[in-house]
Structures are given as C-alpha cells and as structure tokens.
N, C-alpha and C positions, 0 to 999 in steps of 0.2 A: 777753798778746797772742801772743808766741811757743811757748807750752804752747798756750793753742787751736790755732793752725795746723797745729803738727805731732799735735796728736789728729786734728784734722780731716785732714791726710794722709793718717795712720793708717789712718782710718776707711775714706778713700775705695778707699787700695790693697787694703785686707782686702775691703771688698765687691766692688774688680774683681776678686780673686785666687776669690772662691768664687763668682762667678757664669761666669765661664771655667771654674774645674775643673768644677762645676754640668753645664755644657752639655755638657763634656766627658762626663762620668760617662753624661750623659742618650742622647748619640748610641750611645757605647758600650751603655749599655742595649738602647737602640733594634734595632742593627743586631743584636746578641746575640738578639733576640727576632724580628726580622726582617727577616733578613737581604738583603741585596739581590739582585739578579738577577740570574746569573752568566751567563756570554758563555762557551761552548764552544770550545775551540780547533779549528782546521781538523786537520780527519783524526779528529775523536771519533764512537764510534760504540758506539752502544748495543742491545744486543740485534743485528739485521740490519737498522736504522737510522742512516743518515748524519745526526748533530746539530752535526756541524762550523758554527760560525760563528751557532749559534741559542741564546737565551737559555734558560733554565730553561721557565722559560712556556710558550714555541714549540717546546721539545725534550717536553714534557709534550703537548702538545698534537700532535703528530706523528704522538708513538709511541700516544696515545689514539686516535686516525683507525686506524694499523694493526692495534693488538691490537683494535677492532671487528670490521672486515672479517675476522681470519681467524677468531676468535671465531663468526662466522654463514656461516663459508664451510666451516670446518676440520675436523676430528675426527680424533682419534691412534686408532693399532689397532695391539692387541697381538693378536699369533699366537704358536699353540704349535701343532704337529703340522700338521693340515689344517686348523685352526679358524680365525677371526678374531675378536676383539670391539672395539668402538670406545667410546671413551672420548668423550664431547661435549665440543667444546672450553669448554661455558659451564661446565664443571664445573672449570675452571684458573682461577685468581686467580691475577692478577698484582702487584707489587708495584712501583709505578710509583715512588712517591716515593721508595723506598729503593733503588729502579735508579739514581735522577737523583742522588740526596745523591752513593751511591759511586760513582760516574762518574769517573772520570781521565782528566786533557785529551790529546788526538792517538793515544788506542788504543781496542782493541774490548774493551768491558763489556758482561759478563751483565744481558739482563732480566729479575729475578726473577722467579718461578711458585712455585704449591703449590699441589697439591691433596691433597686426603684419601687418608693411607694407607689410612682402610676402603673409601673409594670404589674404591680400586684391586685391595684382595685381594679385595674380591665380584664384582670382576670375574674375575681368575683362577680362581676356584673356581667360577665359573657354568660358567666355557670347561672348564676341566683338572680340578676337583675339586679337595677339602682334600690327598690326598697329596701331589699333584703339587707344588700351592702352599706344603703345611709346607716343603719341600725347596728354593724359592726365597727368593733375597733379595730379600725386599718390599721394602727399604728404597732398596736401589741401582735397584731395574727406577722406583720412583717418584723418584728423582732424575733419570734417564733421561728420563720422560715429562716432567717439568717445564723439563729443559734442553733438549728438543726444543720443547717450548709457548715458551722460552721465544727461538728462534729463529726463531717464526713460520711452521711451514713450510718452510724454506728449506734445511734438511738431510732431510726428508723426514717422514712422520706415522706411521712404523709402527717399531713395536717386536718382535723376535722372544723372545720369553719365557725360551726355551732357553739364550742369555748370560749368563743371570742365576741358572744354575741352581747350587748348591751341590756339592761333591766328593761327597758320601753316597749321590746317588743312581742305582742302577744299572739295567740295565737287564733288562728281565725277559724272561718266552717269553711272547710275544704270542697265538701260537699253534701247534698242533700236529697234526699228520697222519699214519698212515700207510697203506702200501700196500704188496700182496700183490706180489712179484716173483717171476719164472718163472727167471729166470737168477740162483742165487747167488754163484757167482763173480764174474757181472758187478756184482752189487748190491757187492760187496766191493773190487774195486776203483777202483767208482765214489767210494766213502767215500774212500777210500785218497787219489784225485788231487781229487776235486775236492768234499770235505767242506763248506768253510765260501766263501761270497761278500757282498760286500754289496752294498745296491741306496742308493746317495746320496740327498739330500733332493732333490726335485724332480726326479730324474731316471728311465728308463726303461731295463729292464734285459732281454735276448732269451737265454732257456736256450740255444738250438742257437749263436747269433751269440757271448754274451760267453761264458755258460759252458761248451760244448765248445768251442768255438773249438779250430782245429785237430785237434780228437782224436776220431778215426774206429773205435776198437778194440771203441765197444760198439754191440750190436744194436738196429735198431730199434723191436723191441718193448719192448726194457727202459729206452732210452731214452723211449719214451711211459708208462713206468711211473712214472718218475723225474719228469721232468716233470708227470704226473697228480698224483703227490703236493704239489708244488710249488703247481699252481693250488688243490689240495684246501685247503690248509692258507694259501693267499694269502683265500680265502673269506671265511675267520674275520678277518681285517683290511681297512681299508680301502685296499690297493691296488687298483690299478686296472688293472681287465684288457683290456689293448690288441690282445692278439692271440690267438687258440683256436683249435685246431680238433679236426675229433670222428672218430670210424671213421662206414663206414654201418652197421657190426657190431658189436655190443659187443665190442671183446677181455676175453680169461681174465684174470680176476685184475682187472680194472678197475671197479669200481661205476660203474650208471650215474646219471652228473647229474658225475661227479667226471672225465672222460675230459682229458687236454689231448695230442693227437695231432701227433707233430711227428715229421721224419726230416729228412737233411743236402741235403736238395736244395731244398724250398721251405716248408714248413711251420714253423713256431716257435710255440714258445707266450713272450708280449711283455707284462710286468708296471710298471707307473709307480708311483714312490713318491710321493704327495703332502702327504708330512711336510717340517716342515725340520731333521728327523733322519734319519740315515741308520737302512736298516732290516741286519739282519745274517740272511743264511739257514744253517743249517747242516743237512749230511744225516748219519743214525748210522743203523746197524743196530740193530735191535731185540735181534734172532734172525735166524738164518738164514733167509733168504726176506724176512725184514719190513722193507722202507725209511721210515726215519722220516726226516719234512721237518718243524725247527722253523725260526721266524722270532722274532726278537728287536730288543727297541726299546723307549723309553718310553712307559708306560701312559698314555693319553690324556683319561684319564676317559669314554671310553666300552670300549664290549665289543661285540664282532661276534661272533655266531652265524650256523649256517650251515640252513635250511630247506629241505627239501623238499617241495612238493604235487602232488598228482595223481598219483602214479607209478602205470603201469600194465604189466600184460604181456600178450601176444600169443603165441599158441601156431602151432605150426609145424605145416607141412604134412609128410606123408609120402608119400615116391616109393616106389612097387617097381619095379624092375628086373629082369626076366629076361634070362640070358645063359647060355649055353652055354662061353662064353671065359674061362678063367678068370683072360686076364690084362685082363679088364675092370676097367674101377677100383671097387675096393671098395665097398664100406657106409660113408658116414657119420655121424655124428651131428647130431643137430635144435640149435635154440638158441631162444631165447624171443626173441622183440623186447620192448624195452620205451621207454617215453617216461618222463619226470619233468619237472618244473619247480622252478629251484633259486632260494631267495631268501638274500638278506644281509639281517638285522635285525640295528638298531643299537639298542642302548641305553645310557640314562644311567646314572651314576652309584648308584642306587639300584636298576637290577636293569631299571627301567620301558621300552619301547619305544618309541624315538620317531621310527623312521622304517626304513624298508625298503627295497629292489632287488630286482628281477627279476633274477638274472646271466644264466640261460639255460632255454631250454627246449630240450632234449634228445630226439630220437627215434632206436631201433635197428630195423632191419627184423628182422624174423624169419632162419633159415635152415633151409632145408627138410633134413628126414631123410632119408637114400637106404637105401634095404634093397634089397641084389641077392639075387635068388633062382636059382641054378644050375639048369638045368636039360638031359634026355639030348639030345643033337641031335638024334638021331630023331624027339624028341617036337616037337624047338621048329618050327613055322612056318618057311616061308621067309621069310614078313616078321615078326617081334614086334615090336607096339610096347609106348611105354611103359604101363605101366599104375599110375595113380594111387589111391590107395584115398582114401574118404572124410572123410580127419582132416585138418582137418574140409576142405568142398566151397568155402569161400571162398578165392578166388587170393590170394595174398600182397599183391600191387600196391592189391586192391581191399582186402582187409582192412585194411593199412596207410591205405589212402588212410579205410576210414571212421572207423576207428580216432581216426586225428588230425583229421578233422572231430567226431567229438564229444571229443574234448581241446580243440579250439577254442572249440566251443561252451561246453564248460563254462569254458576260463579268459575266453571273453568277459565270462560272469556275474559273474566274480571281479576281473577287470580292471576293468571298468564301475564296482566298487565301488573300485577301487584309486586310487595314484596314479599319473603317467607313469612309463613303464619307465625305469630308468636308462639313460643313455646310453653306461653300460658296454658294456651288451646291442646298441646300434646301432654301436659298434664295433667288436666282434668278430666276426672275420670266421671263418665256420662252413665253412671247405672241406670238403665228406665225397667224403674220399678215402680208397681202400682203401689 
C-alpha cells in the first residue's frame, strides 16, 4: 500500500515537472519564432522618422506611408560639370525590416536603401562618358545616393559627382586659341604679369574688371587682341558669354566672327562658368607676335567646336582727292567689310552632334580708299571738288544696308530650319564702338 502511493507520487510529480518544463520549452519556442511587438522608446528615430513610443507594426507602418510619398514625389540627381541626371526614386529599395530589427531605442537609425550599382554607372556614363566614370568611385557616390534615399529628402536630392572623383585624374586643355598681336612687347609682358587665372564653378569672371584690374600699362588695341583670343578659344567650351562687344571696323590682326572689343572705360568682355569645376585660363606665347589662350578643366564627355556660316565680304569704295596742298592729309588705304555667323556645336561622346548655338552674327563696314592726287595751282579751280570714281557706284551705307538684308534673308531660310537662338546671343550686348 505504501510502495503504490509513493509510485503514484512519483508519477504525479514527474508528469507536473515535464508538463511545466513542456510549456516552458514551448513559449520559449514561440517567442524565438515570434517574437512579440516591441514598444520604442521615446526619442527613437528612424531614418527622418519619429518612432518614439510606437510598436514595431506602427513604426513599419509609418515609415511605409513615408517612403510612398517620397518614392512618387522624389527623384536624386547627380551632376558633373553643366549636366544633371535623375535617378527615379522607384529605382531605391528600401529595407524596412532590417531598419526596424537594427533599431536602438532613444537615438537616430539609418533607413536602409540599395540600389543597382549598374543602374548607377549607366547613368554616369550616359551624362560624363566611360573615362570620366573609370576614374570615379562607383561604389562610394552609390552609398551616397542610398544614404540620401535613405533620409527621404530631407538633406536634399542631388548629388555632385566631382566628390567622388579619384586622385588619377587630371585635368586636360579643353581648348585652344590663338591670335596675331601688333604689340610684341606688350604680348610679353602681358604673359609675364598676368599668364594663368581661374574662373570658379558657377561663377562669372570680367577680363578688364578681374583680370587687368588695376593695370593701365597696355594698349587698347592689344588688350582687344588678348581678350579676342580669350572669347576665341571660350567658343570651343561651354562657357557662357555674358558680355561682347565688336569694332564697326574690323581691326588688323583680328578675324572676323572672333572680335571681343573692350578698353578701361566701359566695354569688358564677361565669361560664366557653369561647371561645378573650376575652369583654369592660361595665356603663353607662341612666337613672337602669336598669343596663345588655353583653358583647362575636366573632360565632360562632350566636345565643342567652333562654326562658321555665311561669311561674306564687301568691297570698298574709292575716293580721289585733288589738292594742291601738300600738307593735306594723305592717301589711305581701303578695308573689306565683312559679316559671318558663328555657331557652337556640341557633341557626344562618339564624335555625333547633338545640339548647337548661334553665338553671334557679326558685321564690319567697309572703309573707303582715299587717293590724293596733287595738282599745279594754276591748273587747280578756284573751287575743286571731290571727285569720286566708279569702284564701284554703290554708297557704302546702301551697300551695307543690302548686303545684310540678303544675309537676313538667307539666315532666315536656315533659321526657319533651326532651333532657337541661344540665349547666349540675347545676352550679349553688341556696343559698336570705335
């Protein structure tokens, strides 16, 4: 009787002991498998999300309402140079549940993001090309976009490409120019004081304003020589030309379409960079007489040339002169007028053109020939006048003026076919001043 009771004791305590550990074991399972709903403490914050005081659910739920909205509102843009491209923010995943797991209560936690490295270099190399992009860290500029997706906006959506760029790559001549100067001295010590400048990313830079600034020592013709080279050789790049101006005469040594006319009293010629790299100018001499203007900077994956259409010339009239006096003012020489029309073509990456500018349309007037012819006083009249010969019988004013009515005409036919003028062209202001 006493061996049963205590079997049966036994029994009973052995079956409480393993249905307690049992249940035990089971909850343990349970919450191992899944887990219960965690309570955020005040001050947690996820991504640019206040989850203070909200359970896993509600903190899931939240931040799911916000990455919507910016997701169909949003889009990141990388820039390099003057470009932009935009990333679509639908092309970011997010990583909501592995934001919430690593969460830490009362501080700010990252939202996870990722998207495709190739999503991201097909973009840089649509904008900048393969060199550009061999030469960046793909890897850091796409951590970038991702910790910006994953801030929602709220530090801002654009990315500058150029932060990202590697120690290797330098910077090349963008482009180059020169031109014919009449003062060699002056071409020499122009080199001498004021060789190299640079024009900052986004900003606008005035030859007579920053670069003589104070220095009165050189001529105004060679200073519009200097300057010519400058806008010649800015052509070939995508600055942007703020301010020109032209002779009504072509000066020596100056091609026309390439003229940029400035002196210390009111004229400048006024250039904007709209890279977010700074550009670098430097001037050298050739040779004696030749001023070279280079400009240097990162290759952009495109290439500027520099076009001209239409150019034509105008022949000059001839004056004779009779005088008896011989201290009448000499003989001079004739000059051609001529007009042109300058364009900027831009191309891509493989050579192709994919888009153009008008910069200027350029006119010189002619200038008439004088020939004095001496003659004995006895013979001359009490009155001579002038006597004109027939080369040719058109007045300059009217020639000119038909001249550039059919150069209208013809660039209307070509305009009609074009697209709108750059708004370079309506900025720049064309004083023709002698």
């Amino acid at each position: 009787m006493k061996k049963g009771y205590v079997r049966t004791l036994i029994l009973l305590i052995g079956s409480t002991l393993f249905i307690t550990c049992f249940s035990q074991l089971a909850v343990f399972a349970y919450e191992k498998a899944f887990p219960p709903s965690r309570i955020f403490a005040n001050g947690t914050v996820i991504g640019p999300i206040d989850v203070g005081n909200l359970s896993e659910d509600e903190a899931a739920s939240k931040l799911s309402e916000a990455m919507g909205i910016w997701q169909n509102k949003q889009e990141i843009t990388v820039s390099f140079s003057d470009q932009k491209r935009t990333i679509p923010a639908m092309d970011v995943k997010f990583l909501l549940q592995e934001s919430i797991r690593s969460a830490e209560d009362g501080v700010t936690n990252p939202l996870y993001a990722d998207i495709s490295k190739k999503t991201v270099r097909s973009v840089l190399v649509e904008m900048a090309g393969e060199e550009f992009v061999s030469n960046l860290d793909v890897t850091k500029l796409k951590s970038e976009i991702e910790r910006k997706a994953g801030l929602l906006g709220k530090d801002g959506n654009e990315i500058v490409a150029i932060k990202f760029l590697r120690d290797n790559l330098e910077t090349k001549v963008l482009s180059r120019a020169e031109m014919n100067v009449t003062d060699a001295e002056d071409a020499a010590s122009f080199v001498e004081h004021h060789s190299t400048f640079t024009i900052p990313a986004f900003q606008t830079v005035a030859f007579m304003k920053d670069v003589m600034v104070n220095d009165q020592t050189f001529s105004e013709a060679f200073l519009t020589e200097a300057a010519s080279a400058l806008y010649k050789a800015s052509l070939a790049t995508n600055l942007q030309i703020i301010e020109r101006h032209k002779s009504v005469e072509l000066p020596s040594g100056v091609e026309a379409g390439y003229e940029a006319k400035v002196n210390e009293s009111d004229l400048d010629f006024i250039v904007n960079n709209p890279n977010d790299t700074e550009l670098t100018v430097t001037f050298k001499l050739k040779q004696q007489g030749v001023l070279v203007a280079e400009i240097r900077g990162y290759p952009n994956g495109k290439k500027y040339t520099v076009r001209q259409e239409n150019p034509k010339t105008y022949p000059f009239k001839t004056i004779v002169r009779y005088t008896s006096d011989p201290s009448e003012p000499a003989a001079s020489p004739g000059k051609q007028g001529y007009s042109v029309s300058v364009y900027r073509d831009v191309h891509d990456s493989s050579g192709e053109i994919i888009d153009y500018k008008l910069m200027a349309k350029d006119f010189y007037l002619p200038v008439n020939e004088v020939v004095v012819k001496e003659t004995k006083e006895e013979e001359v009249p009490e009155e001579v006048p002038e006597v004109v010969t027939e080369e040719p019988v058109v007045d300059n004013e009217e020639q000119a003026k038909g001249a550039d009515e059919e150069t209208n005409q013809d660039e209307e036919v070509k305009e009609s076919e074009e697209k709108e003028e750059s708004p370079e062209v309506n900025e720049e202001a064309v004083d023709e001043k002698k």
